[in-house]
mmCIF file of the N, C-alpha and C atoms, coordinates in Angstrom:
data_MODEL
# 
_entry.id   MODEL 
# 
loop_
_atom_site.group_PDB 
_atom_site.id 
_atom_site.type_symbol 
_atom_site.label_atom_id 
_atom_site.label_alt_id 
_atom_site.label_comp_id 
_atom_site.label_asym_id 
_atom_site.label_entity_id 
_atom_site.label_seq_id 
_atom_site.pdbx_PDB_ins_code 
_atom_site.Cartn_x 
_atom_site.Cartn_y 
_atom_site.Cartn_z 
_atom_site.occupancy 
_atom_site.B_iso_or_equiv 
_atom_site.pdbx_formal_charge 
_atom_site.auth_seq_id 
_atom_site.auth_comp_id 
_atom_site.auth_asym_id 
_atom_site.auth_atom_id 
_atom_site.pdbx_PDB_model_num 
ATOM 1   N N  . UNK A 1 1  ? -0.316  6.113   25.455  1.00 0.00 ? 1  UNK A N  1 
ATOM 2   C CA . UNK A 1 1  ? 0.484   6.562   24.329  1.00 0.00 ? 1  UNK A CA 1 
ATOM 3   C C  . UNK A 1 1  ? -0.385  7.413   23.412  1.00 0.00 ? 1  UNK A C  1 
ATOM 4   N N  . UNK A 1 2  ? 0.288   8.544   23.013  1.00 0.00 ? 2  UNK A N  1 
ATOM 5   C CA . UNK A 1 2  ? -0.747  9.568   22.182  1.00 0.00 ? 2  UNK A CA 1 
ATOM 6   C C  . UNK A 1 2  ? -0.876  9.160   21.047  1.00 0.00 ? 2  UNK A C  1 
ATOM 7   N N  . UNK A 1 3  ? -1.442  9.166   20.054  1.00 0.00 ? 3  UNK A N  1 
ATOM 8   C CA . UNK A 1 3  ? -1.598  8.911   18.639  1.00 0.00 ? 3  UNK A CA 1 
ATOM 9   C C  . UNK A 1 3  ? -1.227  9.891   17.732  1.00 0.00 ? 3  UNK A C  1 
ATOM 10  N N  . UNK A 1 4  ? -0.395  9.672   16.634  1.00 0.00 ? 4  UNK A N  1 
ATOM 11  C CA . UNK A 1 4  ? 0.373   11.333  15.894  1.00 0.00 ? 4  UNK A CA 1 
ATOM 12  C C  . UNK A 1 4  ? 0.024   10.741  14.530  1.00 0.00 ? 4  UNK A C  1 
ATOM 13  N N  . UNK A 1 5  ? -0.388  11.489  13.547  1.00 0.00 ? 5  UNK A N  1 
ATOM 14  C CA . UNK A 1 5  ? -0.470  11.364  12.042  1.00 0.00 ? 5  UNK A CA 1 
ATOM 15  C C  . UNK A 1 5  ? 0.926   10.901  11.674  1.00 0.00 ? 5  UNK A C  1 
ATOM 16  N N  . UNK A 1 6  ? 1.087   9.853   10.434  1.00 0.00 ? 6  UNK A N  1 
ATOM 17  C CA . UNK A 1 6  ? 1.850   9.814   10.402  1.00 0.00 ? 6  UNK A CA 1 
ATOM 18  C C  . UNK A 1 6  ? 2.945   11.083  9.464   1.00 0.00 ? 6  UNK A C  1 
ATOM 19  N N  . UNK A 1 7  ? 2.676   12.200  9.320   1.00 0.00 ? 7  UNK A N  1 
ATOM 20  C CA . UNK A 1 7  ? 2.925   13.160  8.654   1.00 0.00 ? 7  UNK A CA 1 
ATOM 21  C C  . UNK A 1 7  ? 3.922   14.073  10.215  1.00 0.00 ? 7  UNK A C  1 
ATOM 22  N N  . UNK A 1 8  ? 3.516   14.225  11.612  1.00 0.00 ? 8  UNK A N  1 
ATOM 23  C CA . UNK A 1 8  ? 3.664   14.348  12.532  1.00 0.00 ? 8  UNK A CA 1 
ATOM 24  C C  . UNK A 1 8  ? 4.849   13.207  12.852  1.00 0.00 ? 8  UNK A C  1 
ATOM 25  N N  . UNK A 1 9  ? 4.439   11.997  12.880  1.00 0.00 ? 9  UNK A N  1 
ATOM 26  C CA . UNK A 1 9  ? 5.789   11.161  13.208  1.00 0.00 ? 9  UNK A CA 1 
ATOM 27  C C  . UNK A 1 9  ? 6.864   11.233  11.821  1.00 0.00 ? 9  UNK A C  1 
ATOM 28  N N  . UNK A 1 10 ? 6.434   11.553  10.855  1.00 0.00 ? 10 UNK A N  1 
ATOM 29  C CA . UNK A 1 10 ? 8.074   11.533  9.979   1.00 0.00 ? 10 UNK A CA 1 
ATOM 30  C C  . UNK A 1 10 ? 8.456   13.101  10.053  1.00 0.00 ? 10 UNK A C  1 
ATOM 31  N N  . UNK A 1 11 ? 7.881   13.563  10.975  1.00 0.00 ? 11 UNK A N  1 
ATOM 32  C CA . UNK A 1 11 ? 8.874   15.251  11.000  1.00 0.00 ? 11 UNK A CA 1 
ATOM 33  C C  . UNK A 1 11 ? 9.867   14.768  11.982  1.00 0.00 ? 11 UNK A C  1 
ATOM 34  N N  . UNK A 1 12 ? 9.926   13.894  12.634  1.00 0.00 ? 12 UNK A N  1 
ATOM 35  C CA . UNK A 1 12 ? 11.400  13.575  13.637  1.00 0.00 ? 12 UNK A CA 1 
ATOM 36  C C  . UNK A 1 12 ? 12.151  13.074  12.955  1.00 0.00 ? 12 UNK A C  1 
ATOM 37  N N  . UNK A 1 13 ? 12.110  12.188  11.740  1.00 0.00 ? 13 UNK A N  1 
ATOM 38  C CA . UNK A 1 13 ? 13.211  11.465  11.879  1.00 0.00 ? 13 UNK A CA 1 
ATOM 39  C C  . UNK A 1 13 ? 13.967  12.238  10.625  1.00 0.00 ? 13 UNK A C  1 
ATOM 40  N N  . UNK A 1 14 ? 13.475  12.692  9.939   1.00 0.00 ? 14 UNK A N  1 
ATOM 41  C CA . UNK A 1 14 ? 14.937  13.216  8.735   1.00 0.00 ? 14 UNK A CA 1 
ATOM 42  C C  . UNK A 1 14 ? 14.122  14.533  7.964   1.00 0.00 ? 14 UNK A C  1 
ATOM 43  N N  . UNK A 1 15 ? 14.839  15.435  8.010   1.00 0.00 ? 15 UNK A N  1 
ATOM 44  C CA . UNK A 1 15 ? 14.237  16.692  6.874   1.00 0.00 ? 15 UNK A CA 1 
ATOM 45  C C  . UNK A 1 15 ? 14.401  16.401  5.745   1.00 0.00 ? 15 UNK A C  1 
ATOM 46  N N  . UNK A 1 16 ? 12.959  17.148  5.428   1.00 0.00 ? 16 UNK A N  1 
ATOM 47  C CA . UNK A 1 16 ? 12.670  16.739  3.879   1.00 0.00 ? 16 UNK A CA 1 
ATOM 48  C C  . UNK A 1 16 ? 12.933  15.086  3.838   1.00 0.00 ? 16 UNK A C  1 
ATOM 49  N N  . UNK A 1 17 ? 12.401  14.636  4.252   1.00 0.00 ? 17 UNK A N  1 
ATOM 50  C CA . UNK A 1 17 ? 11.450  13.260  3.983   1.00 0.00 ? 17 UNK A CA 1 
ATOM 51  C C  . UNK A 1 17 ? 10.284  12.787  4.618   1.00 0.00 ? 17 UNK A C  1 
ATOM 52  N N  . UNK A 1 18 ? 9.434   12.251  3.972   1.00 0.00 ? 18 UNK A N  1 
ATOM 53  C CA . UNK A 1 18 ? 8.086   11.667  4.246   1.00 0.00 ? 18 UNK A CA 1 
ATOM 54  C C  . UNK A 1 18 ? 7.595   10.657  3.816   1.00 0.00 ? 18 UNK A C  1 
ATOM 55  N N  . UNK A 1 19 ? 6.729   9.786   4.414   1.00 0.00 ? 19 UNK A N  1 
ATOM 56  C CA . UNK A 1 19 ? 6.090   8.707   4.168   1.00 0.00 ? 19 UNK A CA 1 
ATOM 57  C C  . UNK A 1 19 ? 5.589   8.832   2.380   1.00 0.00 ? 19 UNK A C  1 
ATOM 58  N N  . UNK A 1 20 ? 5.677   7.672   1.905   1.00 0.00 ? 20 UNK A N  1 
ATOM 59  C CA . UNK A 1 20 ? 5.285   8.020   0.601   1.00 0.00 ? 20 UNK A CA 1 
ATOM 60  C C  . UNK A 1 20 ? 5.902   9.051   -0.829  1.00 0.00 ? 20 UNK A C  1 
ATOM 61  N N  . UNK A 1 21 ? 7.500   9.106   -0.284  1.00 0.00 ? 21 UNK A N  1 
ATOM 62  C CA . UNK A 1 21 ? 8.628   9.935   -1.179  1.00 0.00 ? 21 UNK A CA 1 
ATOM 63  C C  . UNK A 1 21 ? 9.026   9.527   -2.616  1.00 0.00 ? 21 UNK A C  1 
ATOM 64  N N  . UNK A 1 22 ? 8.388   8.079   -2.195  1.00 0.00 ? 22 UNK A N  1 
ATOM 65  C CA . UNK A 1 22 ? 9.105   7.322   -3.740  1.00 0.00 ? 22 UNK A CA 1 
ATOM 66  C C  . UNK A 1 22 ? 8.052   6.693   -4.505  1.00 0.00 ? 22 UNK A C  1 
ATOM 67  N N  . UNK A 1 23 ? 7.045   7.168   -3.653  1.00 0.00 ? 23 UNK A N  1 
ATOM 68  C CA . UNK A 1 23 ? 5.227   6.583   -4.192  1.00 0.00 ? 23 UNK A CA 1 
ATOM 69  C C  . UNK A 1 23 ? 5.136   6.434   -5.752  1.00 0.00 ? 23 UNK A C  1 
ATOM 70  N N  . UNK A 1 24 ? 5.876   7.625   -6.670  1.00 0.00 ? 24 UNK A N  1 
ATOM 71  C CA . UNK A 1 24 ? 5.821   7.161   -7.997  1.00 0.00 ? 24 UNK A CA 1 
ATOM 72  C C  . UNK A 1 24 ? 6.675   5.888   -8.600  1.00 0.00 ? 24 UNK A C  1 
ATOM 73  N N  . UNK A 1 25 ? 8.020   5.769   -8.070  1.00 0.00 ? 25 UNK A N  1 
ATOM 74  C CA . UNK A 1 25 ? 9.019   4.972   -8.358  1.00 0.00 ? 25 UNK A CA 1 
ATOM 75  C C  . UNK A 1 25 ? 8.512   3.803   -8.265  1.00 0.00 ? 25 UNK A C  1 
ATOM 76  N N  . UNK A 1 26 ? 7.554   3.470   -6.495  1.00 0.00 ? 26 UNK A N  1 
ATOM 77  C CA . UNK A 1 26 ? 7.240   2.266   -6.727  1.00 0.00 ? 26 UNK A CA 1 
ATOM 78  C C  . UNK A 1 26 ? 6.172   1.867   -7.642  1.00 0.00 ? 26 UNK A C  1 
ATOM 79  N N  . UNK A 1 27 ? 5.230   3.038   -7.898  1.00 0.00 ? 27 UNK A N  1 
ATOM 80  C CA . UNK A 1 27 ? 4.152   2.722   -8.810  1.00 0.00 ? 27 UNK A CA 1 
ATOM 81  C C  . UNK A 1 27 ? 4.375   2.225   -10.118 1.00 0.00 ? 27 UNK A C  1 
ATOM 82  N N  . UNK A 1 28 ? 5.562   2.929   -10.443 1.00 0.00 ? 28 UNK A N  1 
ATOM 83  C CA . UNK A 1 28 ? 6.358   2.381   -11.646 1.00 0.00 ? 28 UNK A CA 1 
ATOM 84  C C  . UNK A 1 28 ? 6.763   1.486   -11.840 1.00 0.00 ? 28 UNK A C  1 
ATOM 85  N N  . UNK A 1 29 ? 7.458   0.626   -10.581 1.00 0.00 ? 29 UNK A N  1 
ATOM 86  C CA . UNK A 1 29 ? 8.047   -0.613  -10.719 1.00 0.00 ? 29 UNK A CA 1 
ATOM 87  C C  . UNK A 1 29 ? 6.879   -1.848  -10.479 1.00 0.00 ? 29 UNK A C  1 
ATOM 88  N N  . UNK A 1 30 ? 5.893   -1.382  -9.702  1.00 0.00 ? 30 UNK A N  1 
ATOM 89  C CA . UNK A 1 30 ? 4.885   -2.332  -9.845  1.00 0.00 ? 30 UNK A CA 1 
ATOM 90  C C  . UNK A 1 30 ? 4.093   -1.938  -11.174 1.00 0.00 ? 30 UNK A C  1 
ATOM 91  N N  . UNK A 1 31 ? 3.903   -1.274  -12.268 1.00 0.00 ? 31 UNK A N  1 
ATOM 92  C CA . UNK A 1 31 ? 3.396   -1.482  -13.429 1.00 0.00 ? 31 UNK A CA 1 
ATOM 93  C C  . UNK A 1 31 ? 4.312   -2.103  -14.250 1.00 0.00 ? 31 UNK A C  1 
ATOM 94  N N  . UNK A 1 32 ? 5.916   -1.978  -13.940 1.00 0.00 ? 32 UNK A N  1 
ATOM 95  C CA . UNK A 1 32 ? 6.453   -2.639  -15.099 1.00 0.00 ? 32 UNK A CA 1 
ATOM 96  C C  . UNK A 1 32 ? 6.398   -4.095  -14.272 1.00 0.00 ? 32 UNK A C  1 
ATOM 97  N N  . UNK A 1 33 ? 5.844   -4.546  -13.585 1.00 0.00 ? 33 UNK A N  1 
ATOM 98  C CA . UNK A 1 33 ? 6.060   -6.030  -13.332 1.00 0.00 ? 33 UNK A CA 1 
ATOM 99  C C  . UNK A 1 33 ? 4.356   -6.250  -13.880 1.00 0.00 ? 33 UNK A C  1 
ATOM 100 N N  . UNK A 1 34 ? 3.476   -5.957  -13.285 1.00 0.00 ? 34 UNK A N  1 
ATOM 101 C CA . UNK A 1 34 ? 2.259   -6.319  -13.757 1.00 0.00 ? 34 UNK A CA 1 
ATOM 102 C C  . UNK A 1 34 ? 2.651   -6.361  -15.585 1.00 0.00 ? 34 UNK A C  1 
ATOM 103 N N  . UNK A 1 35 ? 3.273   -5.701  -16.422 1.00 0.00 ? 35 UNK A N  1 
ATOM 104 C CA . UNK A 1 35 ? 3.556   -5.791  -17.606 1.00 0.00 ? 35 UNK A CA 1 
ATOM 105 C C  . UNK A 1 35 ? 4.130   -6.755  -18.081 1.00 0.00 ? 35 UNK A C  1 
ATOM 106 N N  . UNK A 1 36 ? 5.375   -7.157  -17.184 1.00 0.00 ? 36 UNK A N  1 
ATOM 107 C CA . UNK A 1 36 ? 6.171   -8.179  -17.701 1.00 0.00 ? 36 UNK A CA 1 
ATOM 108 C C  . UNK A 1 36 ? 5.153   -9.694  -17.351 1.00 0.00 ? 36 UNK A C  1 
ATOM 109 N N  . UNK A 1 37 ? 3.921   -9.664  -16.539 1.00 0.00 ? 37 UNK A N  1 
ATOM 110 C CA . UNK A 1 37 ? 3.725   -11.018 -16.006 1.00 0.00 ? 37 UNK A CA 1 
ATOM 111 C C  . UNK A 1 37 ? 2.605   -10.636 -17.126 1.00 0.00 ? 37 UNK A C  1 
ATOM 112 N N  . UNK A 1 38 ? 1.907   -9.963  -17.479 1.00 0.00 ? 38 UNK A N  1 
ATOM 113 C CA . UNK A 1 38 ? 0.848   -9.780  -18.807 1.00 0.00 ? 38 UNK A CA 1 
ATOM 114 C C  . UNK A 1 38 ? 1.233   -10.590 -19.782 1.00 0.00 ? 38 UNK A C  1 
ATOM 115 N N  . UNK A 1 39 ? 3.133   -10.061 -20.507 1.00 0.00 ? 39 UNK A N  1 
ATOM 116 C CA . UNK A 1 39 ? 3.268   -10.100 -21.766 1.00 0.00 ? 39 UNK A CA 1 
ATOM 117 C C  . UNK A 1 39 ? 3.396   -11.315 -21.425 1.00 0.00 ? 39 UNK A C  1 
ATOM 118 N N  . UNK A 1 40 ? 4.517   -12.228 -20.642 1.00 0.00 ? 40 UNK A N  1 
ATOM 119 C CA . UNK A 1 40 ? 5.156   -13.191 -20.918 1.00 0.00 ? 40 UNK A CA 1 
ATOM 120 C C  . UNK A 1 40 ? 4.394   -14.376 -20.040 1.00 0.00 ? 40 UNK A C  1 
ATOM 121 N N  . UNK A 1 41 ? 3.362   -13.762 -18.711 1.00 0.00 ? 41 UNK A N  1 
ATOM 122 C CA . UNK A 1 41 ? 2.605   -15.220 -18.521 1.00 0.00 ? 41 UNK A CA 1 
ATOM 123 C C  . UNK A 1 41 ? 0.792   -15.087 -19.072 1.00 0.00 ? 41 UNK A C  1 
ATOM 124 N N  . UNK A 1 42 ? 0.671   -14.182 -19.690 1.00 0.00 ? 42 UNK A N  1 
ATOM 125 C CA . UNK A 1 42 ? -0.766  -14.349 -20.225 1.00 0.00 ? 42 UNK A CA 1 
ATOM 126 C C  . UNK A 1 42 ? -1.381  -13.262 -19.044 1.00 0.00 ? 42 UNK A C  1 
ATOM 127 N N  . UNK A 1 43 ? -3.012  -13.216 -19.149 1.00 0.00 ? 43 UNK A N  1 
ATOM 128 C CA . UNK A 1 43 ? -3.959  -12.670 -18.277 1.00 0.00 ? 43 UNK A CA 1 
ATOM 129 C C  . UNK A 1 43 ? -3.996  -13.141 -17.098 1.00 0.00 ? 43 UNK A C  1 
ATOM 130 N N  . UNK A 1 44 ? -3.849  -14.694 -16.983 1.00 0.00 ? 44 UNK A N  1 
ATOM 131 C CA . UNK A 1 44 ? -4.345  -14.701 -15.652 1.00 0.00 ? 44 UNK A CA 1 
ATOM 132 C C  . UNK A 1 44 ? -3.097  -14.628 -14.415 1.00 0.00 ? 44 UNK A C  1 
ATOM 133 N N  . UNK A 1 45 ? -1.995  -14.908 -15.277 1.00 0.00 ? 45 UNK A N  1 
ATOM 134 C CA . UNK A 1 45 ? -0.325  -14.094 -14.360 1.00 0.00 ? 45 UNK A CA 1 
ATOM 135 C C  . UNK A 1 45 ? -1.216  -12.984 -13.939 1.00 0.00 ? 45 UNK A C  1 
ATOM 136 N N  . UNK A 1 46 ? -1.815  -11.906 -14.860 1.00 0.00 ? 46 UNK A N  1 
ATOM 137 C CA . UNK A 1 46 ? -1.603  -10.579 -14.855 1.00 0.00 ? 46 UNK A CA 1 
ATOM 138 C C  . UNK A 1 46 ? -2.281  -10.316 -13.666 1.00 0.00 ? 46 UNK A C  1 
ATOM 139 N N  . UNK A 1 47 ? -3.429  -11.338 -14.163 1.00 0.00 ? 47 UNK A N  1 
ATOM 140 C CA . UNK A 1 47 ? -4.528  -10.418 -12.264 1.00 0.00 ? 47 UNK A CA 1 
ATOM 141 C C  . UNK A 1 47 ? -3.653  -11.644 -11.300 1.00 0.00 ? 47 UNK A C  1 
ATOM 142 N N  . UNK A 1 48 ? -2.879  -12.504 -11.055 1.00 0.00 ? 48 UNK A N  1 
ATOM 143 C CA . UNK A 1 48 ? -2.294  -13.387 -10.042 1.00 0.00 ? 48 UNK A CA 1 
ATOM 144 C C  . UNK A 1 48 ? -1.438  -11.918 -9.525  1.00 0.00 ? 48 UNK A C  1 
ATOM 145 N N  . UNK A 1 49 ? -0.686  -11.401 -10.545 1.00 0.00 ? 49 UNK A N  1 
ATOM 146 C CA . UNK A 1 49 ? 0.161   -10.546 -9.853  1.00 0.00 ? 49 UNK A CA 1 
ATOM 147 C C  . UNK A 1 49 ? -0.871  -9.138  -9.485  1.00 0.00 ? 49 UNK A C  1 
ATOM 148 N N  . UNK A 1 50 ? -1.656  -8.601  -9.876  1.00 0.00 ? 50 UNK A N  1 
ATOM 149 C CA . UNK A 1 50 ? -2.055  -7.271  -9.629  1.00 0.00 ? 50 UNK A CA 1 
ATOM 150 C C  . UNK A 1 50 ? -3.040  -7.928  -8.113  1.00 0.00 ? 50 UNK A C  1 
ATOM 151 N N  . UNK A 1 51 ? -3.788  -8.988  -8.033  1.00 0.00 ? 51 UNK A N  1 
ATOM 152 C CA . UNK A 1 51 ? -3.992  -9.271  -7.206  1.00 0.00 ? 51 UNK A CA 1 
ATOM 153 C C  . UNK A 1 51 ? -3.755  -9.797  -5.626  1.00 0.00 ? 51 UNK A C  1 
ATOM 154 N N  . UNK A 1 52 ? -2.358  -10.438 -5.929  1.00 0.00 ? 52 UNK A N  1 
ATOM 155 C CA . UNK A 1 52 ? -1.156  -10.469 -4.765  1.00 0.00 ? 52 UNK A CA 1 
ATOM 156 C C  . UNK A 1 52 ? -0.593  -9.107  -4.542  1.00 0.00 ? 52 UNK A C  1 
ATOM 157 N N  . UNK A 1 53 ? -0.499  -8.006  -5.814  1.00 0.00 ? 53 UNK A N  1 
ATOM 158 C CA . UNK A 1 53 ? 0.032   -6.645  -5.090  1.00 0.00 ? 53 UNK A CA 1 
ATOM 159 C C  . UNK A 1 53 ? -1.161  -5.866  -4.266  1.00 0.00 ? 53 UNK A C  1 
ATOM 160 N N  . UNK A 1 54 ? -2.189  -5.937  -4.824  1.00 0.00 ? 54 UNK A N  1 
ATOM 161 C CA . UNK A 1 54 ? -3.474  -5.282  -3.799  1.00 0.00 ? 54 UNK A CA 1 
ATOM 162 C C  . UNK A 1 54 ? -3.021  -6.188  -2.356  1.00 0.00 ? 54 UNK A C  1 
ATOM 163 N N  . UNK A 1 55 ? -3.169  -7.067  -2.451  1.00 0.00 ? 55 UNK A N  1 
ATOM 164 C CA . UNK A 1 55 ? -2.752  -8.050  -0.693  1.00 0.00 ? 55 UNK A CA 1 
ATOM 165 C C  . UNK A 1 55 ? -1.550  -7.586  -0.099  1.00 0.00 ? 55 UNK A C  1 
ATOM 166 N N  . UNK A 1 56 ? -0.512  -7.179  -0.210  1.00 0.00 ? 56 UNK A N  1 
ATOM 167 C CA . UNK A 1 56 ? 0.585   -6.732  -0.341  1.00 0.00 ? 56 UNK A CA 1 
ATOM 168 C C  . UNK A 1 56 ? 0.277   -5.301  0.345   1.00 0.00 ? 56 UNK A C  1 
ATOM 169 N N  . UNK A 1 57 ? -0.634  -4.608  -0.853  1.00 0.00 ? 57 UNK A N  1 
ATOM 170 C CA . UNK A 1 57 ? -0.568  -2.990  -0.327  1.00 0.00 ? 57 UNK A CA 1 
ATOM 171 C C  . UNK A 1 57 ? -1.789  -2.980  1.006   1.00 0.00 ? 57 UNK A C  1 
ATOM 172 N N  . UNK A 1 58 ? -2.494  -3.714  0.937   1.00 0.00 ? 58 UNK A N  1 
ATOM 173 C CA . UNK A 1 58 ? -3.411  -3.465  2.503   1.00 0.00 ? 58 UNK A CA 1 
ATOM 174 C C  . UNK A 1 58 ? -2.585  -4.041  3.624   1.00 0.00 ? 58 UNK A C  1 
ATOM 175 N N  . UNK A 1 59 ? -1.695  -5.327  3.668   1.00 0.00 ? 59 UNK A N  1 
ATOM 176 C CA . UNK A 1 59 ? -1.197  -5.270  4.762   1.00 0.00 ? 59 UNK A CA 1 
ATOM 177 C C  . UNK A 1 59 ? -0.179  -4.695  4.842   1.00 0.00 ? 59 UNK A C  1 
ATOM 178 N N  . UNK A 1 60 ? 0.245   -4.264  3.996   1.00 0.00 ? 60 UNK A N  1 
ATOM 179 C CA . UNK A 1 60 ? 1.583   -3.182  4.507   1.00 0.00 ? 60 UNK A CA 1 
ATOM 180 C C  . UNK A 1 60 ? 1.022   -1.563  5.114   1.00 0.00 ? 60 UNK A C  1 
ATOM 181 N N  . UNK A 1 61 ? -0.406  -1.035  4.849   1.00 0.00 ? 61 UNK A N  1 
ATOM 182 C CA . UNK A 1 61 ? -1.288  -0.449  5.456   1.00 0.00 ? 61 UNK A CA 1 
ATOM 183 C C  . UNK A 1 61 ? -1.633  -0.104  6.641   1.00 0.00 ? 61 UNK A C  1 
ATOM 184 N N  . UNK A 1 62 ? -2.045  -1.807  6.833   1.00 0.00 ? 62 UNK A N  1 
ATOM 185 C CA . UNK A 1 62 ? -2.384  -2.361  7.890   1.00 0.00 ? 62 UNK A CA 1 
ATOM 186 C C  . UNK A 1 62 ? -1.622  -2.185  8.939   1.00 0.00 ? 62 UNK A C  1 
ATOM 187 N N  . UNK A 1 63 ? -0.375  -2.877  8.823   1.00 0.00 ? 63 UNK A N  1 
ATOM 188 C CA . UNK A 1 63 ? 1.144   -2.630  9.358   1.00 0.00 ? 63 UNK A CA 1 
ATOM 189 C C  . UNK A 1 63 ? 1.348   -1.194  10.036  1.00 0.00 ? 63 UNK A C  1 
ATOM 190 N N  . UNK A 1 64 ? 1.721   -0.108  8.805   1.00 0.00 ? 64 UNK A N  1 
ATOM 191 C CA . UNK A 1 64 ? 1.589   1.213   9.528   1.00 0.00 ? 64 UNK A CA 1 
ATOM 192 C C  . UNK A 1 64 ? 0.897   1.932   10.081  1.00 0.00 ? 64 UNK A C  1 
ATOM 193 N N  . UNK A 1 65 ? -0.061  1.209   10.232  1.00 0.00 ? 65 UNK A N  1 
ATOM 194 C CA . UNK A 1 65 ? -1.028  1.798   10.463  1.00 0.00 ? 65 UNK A CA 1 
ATOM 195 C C  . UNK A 1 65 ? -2.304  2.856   10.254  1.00 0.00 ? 65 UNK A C  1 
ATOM 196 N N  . UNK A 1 66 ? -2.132  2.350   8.832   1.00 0.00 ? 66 UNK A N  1 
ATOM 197 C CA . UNK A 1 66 ? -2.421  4.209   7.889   1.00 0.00 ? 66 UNK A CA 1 
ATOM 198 C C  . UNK A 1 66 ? -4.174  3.715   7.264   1.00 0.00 ? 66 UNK A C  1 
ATOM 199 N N  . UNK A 1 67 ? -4.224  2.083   7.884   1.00 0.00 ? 67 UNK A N  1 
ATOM 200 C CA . UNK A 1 67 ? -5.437  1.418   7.420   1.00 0.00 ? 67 UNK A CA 1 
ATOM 201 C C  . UNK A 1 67 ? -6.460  0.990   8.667   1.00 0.00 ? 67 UNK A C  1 
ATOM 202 N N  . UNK A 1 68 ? -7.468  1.395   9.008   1.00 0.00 ? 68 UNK A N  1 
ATOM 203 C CA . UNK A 1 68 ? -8.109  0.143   10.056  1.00 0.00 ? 68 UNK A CA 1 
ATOM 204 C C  . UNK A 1 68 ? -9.095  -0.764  9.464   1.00 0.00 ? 68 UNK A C  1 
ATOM 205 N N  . UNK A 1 69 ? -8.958  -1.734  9.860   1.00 0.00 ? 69 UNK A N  1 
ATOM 206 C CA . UNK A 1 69 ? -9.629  -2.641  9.284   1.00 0.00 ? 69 UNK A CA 1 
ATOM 207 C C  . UNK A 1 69 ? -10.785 -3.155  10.304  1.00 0.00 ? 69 UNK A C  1 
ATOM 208 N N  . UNK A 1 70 ? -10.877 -3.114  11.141  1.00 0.00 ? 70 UNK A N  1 
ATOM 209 C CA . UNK A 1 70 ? -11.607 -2.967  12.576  1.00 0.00 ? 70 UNK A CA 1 
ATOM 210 C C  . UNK A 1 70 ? -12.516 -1.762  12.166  1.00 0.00 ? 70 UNK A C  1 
ATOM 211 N N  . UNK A 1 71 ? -12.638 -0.645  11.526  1.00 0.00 ? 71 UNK A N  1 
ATOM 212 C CA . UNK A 1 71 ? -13.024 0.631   11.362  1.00 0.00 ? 71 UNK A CA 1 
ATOM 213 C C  . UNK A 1 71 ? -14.261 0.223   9.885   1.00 0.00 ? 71 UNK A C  1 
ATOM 214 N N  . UNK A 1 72 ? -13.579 -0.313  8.789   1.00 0.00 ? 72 UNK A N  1 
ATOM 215 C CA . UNK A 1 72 ? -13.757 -0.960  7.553   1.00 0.00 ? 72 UNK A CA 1 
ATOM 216 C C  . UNK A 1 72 ? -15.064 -2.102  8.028   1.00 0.00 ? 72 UNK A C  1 
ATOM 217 N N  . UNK A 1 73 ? -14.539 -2.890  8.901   1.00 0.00 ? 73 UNK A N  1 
ATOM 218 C CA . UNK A 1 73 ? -15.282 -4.231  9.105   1.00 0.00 ? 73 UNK A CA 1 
ATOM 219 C C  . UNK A 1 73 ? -16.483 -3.817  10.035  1.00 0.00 ? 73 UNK A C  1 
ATOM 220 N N  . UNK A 1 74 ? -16.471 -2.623  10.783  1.00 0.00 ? 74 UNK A N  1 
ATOM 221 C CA . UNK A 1 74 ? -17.196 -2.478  11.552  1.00 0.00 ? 74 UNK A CA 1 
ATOM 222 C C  . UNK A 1 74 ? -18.479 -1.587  10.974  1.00 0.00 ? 74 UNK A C  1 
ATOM 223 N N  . UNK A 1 75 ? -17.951 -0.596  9.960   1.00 0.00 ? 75 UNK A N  1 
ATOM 224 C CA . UNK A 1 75 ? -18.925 0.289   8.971   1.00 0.00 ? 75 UNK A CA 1 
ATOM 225 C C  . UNK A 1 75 ? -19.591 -0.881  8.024   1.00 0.00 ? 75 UNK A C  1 
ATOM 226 N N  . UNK A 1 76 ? -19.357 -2.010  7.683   1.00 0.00 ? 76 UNK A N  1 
ATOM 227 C CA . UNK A 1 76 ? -19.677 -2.690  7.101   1.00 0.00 ? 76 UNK A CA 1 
ATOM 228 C C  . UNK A 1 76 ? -20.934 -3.271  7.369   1.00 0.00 ? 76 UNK A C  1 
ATOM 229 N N  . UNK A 1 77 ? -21.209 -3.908  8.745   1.00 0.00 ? 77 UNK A N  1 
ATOM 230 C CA . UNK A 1 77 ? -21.923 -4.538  9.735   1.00 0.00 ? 77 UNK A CA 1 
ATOM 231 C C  . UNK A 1 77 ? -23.128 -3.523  10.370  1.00 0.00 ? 77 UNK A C  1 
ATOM 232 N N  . UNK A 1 78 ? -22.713 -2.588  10.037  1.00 0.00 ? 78 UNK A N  1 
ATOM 233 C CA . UNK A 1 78 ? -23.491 -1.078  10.217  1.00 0.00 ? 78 UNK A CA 1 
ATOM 234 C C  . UNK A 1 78 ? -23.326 -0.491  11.593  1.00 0.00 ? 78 UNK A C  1 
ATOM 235 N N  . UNK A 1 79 ? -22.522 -0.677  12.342  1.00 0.00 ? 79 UNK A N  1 
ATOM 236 C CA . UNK A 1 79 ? -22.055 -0.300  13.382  1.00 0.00 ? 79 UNK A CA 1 
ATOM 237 C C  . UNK A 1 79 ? -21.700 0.924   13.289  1.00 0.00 ? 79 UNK A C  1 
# 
C-alpha cells in the first residue's frame, strides 16, 4: 500500500475541504472550556483539563496518522 500525505488523501473525498478546516473553531471551543474549568473549578481543573486535551490531541494524531511515535521514541534513544 503506497503512503499519500494526508493533503493528497483529502483531495478525493470533497472539494474545497481539508484536514484541519475548522482548526480555529475547535481551538476556540477548547479555550472556552479550559476557561470555564479555570473560572468555576480553580487551577488545578484548569491543567486536569488542558492536560487531558494535550492526551486527546496526540492520540487523535496518532490515530491519523499525522504523528509517529515510533519515530519520536526512537530519536529519543538516539537511534
Amino acid at each position: 500500500m503506497e503512503r499519500t500525505t494526508w493533503r493528497e488523501h483529502a483531495s478525493g473525498t470533497e472539494p474545497g475541504r481539508y484536514p484541519g478546516e475548522h482548526s480555529a473553531a475547535i481551538g476556540l471551543l477548547a479555550g472556552m472550556a479550559l476557561a470555564f474549568a479555570g473560572y468555576f473549578g480553580g487551577f488545578f481543573a484548569f491543567l486536569l483539563v488542558a492536560v487531558m486535551g494535550a492526551a486527546g490531541l496526540v492520540t487523535g494524531l496518532v490515530l491519523e496518522g499525522r504523528l509517529d511515535l515510533g519515530a519520536l521514541l526512537g530519536a529519543r534513544r538516539g537511534r
